[in-house]
N, CA, C and O atoms as CSV, one atom per row, in Angstrom:
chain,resi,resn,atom,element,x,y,z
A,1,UNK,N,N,0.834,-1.148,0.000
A,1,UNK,CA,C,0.000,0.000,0.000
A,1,UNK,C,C,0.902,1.242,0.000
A,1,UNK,O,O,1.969,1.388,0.598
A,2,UNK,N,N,0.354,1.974,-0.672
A,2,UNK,CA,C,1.328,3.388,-1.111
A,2,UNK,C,C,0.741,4.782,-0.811
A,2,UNK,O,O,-0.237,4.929,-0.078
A,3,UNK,N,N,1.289,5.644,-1.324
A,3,UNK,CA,C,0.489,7.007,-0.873
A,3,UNK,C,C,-0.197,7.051,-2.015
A,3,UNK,O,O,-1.144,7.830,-1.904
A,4,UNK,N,N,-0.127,6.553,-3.058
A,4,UNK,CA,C,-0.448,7.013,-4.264
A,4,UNK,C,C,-1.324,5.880,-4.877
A,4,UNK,O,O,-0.909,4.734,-4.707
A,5,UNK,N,N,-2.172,6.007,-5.383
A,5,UNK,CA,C,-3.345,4.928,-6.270
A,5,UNK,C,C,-2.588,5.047,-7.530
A,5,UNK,O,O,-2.105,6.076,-8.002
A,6,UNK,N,N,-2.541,3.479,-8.160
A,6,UNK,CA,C,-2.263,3.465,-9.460
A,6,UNK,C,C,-3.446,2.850,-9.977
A,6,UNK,O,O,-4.212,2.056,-9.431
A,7,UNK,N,N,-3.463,3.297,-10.997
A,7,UNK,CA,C,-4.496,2.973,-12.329
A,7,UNK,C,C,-4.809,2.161,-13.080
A,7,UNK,O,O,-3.989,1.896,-13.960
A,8,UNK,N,N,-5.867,1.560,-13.067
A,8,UNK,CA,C,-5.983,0.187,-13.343
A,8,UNK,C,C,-5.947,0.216,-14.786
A,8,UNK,O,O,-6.326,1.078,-15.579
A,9,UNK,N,N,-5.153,-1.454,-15.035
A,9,UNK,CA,C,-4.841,-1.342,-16.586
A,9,UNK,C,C,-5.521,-2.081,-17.415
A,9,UNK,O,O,-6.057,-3.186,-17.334
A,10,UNK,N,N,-5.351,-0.875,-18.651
A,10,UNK,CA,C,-6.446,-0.728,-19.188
A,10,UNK,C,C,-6.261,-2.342,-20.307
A,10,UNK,O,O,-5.329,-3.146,-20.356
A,11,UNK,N,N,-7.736,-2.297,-21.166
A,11,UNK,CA,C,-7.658,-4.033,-21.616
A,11,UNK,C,C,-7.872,-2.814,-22.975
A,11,UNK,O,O,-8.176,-1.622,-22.948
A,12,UNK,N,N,-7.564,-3.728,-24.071
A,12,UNK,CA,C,-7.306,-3.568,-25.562
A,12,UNK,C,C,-8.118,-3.937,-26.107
A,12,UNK,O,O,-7.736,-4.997,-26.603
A,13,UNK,N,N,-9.603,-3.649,-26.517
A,13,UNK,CA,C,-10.736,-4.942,-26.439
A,13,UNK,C,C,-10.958,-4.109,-28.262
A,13,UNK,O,O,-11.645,-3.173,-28.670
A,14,UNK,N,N,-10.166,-4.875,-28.790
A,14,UNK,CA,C,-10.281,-5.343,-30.200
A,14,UNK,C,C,-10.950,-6.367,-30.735
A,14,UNK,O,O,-10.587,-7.542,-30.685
A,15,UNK,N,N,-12.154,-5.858,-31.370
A,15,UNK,CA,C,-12.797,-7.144,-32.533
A,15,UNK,C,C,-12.398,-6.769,-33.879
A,15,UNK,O,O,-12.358,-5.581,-34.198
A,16,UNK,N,N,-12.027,-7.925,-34.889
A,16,UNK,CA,C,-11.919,-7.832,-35.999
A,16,UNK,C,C,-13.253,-7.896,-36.494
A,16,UNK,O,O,-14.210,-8.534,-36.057
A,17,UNK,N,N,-13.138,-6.897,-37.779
A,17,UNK,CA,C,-14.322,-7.259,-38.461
A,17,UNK,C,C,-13.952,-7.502,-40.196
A,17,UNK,O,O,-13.312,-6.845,-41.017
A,18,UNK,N,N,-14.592,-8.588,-40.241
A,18,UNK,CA,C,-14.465,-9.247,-42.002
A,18,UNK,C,C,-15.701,-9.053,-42.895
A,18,UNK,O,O,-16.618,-9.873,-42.839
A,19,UNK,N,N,-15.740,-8.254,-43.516
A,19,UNK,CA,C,-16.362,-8.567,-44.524
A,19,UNK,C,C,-16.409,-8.971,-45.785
A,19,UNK,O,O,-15.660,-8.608,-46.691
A,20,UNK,N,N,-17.659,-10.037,-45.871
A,20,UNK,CA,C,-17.317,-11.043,-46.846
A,20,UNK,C,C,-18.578,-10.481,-48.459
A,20,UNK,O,O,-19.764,-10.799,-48.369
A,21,UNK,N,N,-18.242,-9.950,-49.323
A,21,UNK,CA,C,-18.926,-9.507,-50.129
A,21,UNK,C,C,-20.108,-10.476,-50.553
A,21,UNK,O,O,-21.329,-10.324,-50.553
A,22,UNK,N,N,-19.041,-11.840,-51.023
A,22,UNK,CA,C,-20.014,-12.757,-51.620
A,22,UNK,C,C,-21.560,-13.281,-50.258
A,22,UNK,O,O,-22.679,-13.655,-50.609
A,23,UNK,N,N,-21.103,-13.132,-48.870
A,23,UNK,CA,C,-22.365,-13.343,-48.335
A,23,UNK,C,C,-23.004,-12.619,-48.039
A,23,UNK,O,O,-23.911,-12.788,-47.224
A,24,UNK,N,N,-22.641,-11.226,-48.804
A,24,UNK,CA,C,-23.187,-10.119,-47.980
A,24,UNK,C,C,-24.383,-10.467,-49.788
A,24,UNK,O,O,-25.508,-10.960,-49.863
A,25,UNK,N,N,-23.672,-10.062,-50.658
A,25,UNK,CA,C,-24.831,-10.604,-51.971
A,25,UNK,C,C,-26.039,-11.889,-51.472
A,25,UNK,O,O,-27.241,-11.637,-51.555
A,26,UNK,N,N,-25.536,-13.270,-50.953
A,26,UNK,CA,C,-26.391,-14.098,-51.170
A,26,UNK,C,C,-27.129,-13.513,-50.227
A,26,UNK,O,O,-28.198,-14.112,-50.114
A,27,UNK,N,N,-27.024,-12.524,-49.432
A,27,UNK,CA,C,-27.745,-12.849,-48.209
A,27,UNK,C,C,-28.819,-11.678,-48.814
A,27,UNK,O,O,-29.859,-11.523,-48.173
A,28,UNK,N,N,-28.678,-11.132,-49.614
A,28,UNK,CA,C,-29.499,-10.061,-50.439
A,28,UNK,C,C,-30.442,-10.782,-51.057
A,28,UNK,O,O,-31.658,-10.721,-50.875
A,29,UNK,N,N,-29.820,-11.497,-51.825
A,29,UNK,CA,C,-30.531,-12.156,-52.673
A,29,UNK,C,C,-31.594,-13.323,-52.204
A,29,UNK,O,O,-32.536,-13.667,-52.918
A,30,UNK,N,N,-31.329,-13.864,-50.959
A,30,UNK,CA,C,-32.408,-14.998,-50.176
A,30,UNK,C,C,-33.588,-13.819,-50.103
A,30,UNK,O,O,-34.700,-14.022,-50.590
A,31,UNK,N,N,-33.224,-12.540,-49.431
A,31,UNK,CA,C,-34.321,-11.971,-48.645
A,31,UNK,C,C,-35.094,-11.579,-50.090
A,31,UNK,O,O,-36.214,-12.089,-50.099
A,32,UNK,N,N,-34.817,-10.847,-51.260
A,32,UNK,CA,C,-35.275,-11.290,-52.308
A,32,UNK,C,C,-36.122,-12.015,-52.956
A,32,UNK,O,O,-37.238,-11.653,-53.330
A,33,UNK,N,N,-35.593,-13.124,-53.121
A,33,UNK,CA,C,-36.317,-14.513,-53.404
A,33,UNK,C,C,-37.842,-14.630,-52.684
A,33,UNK,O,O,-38.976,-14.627,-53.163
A,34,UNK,N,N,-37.341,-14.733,-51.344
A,34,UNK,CA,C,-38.295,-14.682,-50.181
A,34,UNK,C,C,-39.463,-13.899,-50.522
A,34,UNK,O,O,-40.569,-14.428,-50.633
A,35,UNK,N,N,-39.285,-12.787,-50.675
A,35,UNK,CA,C,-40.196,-11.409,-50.756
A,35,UNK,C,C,-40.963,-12.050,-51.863
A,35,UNK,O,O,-42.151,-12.363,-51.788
A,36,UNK,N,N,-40.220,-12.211,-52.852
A,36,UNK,CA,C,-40.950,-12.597,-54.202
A,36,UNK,C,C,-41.966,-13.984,-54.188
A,36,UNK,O,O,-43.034,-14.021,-54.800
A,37,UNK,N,N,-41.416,-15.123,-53.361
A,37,UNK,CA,C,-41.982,-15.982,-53.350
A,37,UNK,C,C,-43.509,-15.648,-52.204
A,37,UNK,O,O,-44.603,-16.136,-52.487
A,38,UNK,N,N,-43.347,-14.961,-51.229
A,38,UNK,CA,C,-44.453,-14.826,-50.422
A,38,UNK,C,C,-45.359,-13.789,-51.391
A,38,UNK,O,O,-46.447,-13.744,-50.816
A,39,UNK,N,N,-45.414,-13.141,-52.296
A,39,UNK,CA,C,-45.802,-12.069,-52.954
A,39,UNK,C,C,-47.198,-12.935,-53.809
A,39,UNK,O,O,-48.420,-12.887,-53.945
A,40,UNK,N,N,-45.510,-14.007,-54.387
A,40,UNK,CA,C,-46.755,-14.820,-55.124
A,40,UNK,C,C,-47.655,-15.759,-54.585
A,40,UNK,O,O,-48.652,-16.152,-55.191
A,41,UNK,N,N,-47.267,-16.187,-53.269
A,41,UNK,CA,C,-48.390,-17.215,-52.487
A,41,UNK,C,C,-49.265,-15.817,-52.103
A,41,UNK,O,O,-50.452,-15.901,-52.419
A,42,UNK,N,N,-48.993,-14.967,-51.680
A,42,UNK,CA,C,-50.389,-13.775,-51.517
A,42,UNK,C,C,-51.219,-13.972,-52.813
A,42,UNK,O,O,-52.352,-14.446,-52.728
A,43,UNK,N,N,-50.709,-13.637,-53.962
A,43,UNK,CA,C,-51.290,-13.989,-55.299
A,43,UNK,C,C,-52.147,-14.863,-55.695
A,43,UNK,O,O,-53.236,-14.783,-56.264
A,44,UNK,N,N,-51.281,-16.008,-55.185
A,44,UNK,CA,C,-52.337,-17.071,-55.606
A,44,UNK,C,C,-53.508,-17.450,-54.561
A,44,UNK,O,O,-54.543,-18.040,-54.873
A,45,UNK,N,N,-53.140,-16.976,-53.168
A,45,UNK,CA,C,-54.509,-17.081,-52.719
A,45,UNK,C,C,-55.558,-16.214,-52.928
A,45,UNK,O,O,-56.737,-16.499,-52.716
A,46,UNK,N,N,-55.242,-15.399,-53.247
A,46,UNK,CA,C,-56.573,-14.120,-53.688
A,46,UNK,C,C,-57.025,-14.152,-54.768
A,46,UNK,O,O,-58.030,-13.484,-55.011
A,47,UNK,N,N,-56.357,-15.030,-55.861
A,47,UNK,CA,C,-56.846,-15.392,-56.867
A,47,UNK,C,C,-57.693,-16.780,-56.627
A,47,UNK,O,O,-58.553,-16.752,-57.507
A,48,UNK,N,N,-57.877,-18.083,-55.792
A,48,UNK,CA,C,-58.175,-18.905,-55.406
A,48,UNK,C,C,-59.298,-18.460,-54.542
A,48,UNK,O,O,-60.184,-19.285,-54.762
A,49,UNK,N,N,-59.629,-17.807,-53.887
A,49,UNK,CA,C,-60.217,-17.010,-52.920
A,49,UNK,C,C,-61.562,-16.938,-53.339
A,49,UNK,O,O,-61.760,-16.119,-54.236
A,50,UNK,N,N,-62.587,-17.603,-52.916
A,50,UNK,CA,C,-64.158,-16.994,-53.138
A,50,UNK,C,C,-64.514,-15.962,-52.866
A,50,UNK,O,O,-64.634,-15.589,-51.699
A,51,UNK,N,N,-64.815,-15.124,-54.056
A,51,UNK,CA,C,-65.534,-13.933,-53.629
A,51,UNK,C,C,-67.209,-14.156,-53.607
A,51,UNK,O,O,-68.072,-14.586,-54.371
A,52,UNK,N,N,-67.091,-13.413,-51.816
A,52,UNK,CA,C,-69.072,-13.858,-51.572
A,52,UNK,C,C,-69.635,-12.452,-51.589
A,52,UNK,O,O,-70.863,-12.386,-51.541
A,53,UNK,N,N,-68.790,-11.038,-51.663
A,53,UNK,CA,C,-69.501,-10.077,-52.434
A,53,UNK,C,C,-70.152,-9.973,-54.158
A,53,UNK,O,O,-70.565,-8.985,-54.765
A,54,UNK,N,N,-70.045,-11.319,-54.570
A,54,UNK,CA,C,-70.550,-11.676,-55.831
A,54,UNK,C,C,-71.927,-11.722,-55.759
A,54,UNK,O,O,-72.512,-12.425,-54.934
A,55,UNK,N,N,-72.726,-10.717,-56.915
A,55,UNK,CA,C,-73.992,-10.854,-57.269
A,55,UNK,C,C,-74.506,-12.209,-58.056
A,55,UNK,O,O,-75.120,-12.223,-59.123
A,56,UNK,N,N,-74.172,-13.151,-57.400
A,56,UNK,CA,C,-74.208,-14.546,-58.475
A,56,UNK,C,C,-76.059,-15.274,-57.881
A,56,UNK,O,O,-76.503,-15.806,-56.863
A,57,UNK,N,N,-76.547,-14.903,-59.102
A,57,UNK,CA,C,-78.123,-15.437,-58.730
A,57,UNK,C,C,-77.700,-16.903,-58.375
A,57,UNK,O,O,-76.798,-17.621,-58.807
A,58,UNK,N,N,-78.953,-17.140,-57.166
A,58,UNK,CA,C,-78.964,-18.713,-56.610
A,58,UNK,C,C,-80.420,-19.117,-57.260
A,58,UNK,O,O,-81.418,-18.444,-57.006
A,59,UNK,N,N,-80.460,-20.193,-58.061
A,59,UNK,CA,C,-81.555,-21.062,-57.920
A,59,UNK,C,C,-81.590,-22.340,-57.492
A,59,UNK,O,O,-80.952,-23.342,-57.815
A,60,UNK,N,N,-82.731,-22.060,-56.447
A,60,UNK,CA,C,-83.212,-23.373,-55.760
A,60,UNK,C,C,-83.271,-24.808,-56.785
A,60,UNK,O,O,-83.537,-24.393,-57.913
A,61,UNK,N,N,-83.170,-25.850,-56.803
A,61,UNK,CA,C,-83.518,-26.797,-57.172
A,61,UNK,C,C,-84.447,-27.229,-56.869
A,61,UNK,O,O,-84.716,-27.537,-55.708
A,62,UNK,N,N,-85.331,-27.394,-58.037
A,62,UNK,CA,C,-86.689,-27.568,-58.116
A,62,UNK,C,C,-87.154,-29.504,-58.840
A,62,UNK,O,O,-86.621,-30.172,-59.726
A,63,UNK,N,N,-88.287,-29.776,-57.963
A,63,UNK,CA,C,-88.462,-31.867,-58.413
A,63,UNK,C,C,-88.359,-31.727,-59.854
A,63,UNK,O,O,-88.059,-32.762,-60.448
A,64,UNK,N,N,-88.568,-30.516,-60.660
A,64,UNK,CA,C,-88.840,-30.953,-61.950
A,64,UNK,C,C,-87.532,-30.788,-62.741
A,64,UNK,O,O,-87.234,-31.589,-63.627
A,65,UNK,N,N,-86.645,-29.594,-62.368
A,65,UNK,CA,C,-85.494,-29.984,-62.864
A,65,UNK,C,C,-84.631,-31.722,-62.555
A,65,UNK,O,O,-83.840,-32.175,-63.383
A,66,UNK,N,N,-84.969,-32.433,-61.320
A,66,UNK,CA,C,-84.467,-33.013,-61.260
A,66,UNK,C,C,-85.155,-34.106,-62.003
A,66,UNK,O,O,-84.347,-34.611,-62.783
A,67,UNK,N,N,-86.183,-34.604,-62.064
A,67,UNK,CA,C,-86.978,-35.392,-63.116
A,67,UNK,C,C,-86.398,-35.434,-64.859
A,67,UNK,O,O,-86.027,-36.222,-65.729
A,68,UNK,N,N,-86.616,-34.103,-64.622
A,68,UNK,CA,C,-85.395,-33.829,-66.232
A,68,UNK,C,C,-84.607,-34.843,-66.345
A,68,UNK,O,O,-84.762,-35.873,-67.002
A,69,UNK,N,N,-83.475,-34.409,-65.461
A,69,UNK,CA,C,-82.279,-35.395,-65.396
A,69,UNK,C,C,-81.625,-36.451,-65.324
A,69,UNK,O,O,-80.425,-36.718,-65.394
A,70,UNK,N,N,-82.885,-37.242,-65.120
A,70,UNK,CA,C,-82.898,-38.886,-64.705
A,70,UNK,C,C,-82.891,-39.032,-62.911
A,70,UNK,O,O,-82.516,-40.069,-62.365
A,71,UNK,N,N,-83.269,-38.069,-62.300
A,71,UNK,CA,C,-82.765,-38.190,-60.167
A,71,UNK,C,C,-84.112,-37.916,-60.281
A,71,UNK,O,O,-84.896,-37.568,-61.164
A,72,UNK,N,N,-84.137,-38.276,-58.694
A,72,UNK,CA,C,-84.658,-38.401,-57.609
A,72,UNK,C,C,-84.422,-37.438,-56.930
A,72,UNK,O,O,-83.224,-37.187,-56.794
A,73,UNK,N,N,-85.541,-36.402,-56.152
A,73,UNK,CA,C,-85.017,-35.702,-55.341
A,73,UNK,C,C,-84.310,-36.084,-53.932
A,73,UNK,O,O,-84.252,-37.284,-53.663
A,74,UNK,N,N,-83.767,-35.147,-53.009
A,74,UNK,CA,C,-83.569,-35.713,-51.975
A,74,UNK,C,C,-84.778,-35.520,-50.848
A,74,UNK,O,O,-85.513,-34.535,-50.781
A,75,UNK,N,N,-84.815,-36.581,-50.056
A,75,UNK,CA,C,-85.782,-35.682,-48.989
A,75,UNK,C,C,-85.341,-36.164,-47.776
A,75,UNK,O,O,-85.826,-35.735,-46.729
């Protein structure tokens, strides 16, 4: 023990940093892909998608259409 405080020593806290071009591209290019591929599953479900705001007339089935046809109704 001294009259005097010494100073605690100090640490060198070095990280390297690498950068790697080619994964810095693929890694562009997945998120990419990605985007594009979820874009088109949005796509295809909204194209697949029933629309029930459709003005689509309903007719009942009636014994005589089915007589037509060779059936039986159901009952």
């Amino acid at each position: 023990m001294g009259f005097f405080s010494k100073p605690e020593i100090r640490q060198f806290n070095y990280t390297p940093r690498y950068w790697d071009p080619r994964k810095e591209e693929m890694e562009q290019r997945r998120v990419r892909i990605r985007k594009q591929l979820q874009e088109e599953r949005e796509r295809a479900m909204q194209e697949d998608s029933v629309d029930f705001d459709d003005d689509t007339e309903f007719k009942p089935r009636t014994s005589d259409s089915s007589k037509e046809e060779g059936r039986t109704p159901h009952r």
